[in-house]
C-alpha positions in Angstrom: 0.0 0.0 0.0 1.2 3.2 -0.9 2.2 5.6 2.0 -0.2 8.6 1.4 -3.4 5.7 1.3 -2.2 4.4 4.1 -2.2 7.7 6.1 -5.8 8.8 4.7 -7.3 4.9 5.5 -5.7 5.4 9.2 -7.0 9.1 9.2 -10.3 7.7 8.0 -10.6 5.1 10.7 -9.6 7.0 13.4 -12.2 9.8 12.5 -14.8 7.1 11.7 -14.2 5.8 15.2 -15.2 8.8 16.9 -17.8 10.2 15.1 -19.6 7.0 15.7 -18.8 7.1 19.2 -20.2 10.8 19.6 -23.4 10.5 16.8 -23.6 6.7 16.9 -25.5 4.9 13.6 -26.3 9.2 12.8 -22.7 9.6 11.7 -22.4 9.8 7.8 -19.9 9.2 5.3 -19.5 12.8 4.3 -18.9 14.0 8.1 -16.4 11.2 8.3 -14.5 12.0 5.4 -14.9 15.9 6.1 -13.2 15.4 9.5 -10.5 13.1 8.2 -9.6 16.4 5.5 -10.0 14.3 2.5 -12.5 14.2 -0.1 -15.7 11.7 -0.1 -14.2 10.1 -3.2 -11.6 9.3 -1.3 -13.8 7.2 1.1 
């Protein structure tokens, strides 16, 4: 895996994580991605 995917998939995750731990099954892709400062195409 390149080294700027695997930054954005651990950014990803780690915003993910908590957005689902503060908004539960109410968190959406585009808040995820928007927090992680990447694009939803990159999601």
């Amino acid at each position: 895996m390149r080294a700027d995917a695997r930054r954005n998939r651990e950014r990803l995750l780690a915003e993910a994580a908590a957005l689902f731990s503060e908004r539960g099954t109410e968190a959406s892709l585009e808040d995820i991605a928007r927090r992680a400062g990447l694009a939803i195409g990159t999601l």
